[in-house]
C-alpha positions as CSV (number, residue, x, y, z in Angstrom):
1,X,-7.9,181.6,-8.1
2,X,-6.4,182.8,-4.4
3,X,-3.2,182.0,-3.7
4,X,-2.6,179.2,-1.1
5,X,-1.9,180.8,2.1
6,X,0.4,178.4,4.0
7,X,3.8,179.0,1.9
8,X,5.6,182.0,1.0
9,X,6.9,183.4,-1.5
10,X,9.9,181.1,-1.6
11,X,7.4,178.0,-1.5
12,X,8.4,177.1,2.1
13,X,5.0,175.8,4.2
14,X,4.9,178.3,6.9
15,X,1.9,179.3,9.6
16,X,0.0,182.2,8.2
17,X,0.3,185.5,10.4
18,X,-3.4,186.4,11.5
19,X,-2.4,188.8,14.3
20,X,-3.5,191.8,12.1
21,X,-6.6,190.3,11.3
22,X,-10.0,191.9,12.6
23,X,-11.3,189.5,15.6
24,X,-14.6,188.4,14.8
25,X,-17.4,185.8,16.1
26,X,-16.4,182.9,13.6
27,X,-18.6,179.4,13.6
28,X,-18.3,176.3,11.2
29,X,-20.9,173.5,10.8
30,X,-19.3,170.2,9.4
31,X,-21.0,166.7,8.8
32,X,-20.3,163.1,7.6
33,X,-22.0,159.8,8.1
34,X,-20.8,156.1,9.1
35,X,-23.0,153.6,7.6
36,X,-22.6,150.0,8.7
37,X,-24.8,146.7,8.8
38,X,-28.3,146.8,10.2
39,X,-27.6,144.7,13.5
40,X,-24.4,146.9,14.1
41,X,-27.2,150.2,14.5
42,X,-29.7,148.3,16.2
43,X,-26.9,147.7,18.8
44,X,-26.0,151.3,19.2
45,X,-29.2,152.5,19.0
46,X,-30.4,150.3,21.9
47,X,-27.9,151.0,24.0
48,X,-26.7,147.1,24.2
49,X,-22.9,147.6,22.8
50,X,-21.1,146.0,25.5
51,X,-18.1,149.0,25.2
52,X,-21.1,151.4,26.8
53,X,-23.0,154.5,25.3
54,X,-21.6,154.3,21.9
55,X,-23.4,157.8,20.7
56,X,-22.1,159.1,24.1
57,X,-18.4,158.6,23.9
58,X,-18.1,159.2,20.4
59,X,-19.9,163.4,21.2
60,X,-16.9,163.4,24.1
61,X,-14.4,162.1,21.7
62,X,-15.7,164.5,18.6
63,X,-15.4,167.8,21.4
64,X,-11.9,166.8,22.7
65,X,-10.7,166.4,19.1
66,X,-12.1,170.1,18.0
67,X,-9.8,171.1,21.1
68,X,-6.6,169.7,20.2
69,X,-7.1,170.1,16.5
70,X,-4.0,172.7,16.6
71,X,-1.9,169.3,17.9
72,X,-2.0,167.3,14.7
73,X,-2.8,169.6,11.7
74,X,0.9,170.9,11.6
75,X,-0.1,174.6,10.2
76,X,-3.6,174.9,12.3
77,X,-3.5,178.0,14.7
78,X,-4.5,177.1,18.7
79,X,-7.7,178.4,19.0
80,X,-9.9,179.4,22.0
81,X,-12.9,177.9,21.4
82,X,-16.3,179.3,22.9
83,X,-18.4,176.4,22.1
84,X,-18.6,173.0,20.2
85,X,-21.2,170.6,20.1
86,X,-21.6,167.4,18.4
87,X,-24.8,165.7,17.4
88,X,-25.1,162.2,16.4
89,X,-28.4,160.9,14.8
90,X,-29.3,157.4,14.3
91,X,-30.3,156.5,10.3
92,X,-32.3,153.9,10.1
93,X,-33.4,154.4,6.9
94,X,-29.6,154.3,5.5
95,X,-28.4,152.2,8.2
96,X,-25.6,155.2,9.7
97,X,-25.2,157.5,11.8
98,X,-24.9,161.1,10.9
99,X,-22.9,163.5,12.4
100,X,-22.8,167.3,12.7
101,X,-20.5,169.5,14.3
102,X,-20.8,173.3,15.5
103,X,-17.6,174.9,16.5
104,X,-17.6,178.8,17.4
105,X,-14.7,181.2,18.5
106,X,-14.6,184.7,18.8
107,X,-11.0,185.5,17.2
108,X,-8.9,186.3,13.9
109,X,-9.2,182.9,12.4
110,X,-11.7,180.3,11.2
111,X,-12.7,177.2,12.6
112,X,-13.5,175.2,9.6
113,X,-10.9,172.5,10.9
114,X,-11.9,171.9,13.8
115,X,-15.4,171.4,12.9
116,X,-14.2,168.8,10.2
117,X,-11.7,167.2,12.8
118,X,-14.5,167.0,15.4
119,X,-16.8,164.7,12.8
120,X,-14.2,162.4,11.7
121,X,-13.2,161.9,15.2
122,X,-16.0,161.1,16.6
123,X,-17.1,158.9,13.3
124,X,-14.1,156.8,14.1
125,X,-14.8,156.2,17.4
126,X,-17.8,154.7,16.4
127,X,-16.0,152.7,14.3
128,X,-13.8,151.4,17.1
129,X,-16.2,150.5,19.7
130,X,-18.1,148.5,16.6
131,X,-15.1,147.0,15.2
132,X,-15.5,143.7,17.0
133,X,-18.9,143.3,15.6
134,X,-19.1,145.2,11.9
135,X,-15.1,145.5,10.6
136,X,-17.3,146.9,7.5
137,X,-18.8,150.3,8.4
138,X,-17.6,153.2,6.0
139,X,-16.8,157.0,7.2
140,X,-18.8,159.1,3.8
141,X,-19.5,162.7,2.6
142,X,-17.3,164.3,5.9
143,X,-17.5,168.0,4.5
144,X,-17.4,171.7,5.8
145,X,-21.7,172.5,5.5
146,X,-21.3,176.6,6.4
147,X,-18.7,178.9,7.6
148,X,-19.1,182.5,9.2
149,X,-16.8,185.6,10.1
150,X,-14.3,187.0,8.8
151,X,-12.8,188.8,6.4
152,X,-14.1,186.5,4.0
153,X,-18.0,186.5,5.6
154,X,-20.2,183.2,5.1
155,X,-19.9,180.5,3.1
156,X,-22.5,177.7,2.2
157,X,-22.4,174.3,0.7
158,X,-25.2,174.7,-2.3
159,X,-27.8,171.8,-1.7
């Protein structure tokens, strides 16, 4: 098993030095669904949500979070990020919404977190612009999908 990289030798929690690290293009994929009640979609979906463009704010809210993910996760390197986008699809069938992020950086460190910080943000957001109507809906299977660059090359969730 690797050894965890954020404490030393002593056992202290401590940032992990990447400045000798080869700077590569690096992109993660993340996803995670919010399934709620059948009326509480059909709302979002037609665009009736008195708060406004549900889908629409949450994407804005999904990007800012990607760029502040450095803020909250105490050990998370500031990034440079080259692009993020966040896609939000209606399930009827399941009655949720699926998200998936794509974060990309040229640099010397991944961007798994920020991928995963971008979905749960914006799957939250959903959740509060809905709360009035469905105090219900659940945030499920948020998880890293695929990860490229580095030293460590790609990884990718098995089916």
């Amino acid at each position: 098993m690797t050894q965890l990289t954020h404490f030393n030798q002593a056992g202290e929690a401590h940032m992990v030095d990447v400045g000798a690290k080869t700077t590569t293009d690096r992109v993660a994929l993340a996803e995670g669904l919010i399934t709620m009640q059948p009326q509480t979609l059909e709302l979002i979906m037609a665009g009736e949500h008195k708060k406004g463009d549900v889908l629409g704010i949450a994407r804005i809210a999904g990007i800012m979070a990607a760029k502040k993910t450095s803020d909250l996760i105490p050990l998370c390197h500031p990034i440079m990020l080259t692009h993020i986008s966040v896609d939000l699809t209606p399930l009827p069938e399941k009655q949720a919404v699926h998200c998936q992020t794509t974060v990309k950086t040229t640099g010397q460190t991944g961007v798994e977190m920020e991928a995963l910080f971008a979905v749960q943000i914006a799957l939250i957001t959903i959740y509060d612009m809905c709360k009035a109507v469905d105090r219900g809906m659940t945030l499920e299977n948020i998880r890293l999908i695929k990860k490229a660059g580095g030293k460590s090359g790609t990884w990718e969730r098995a089916v």
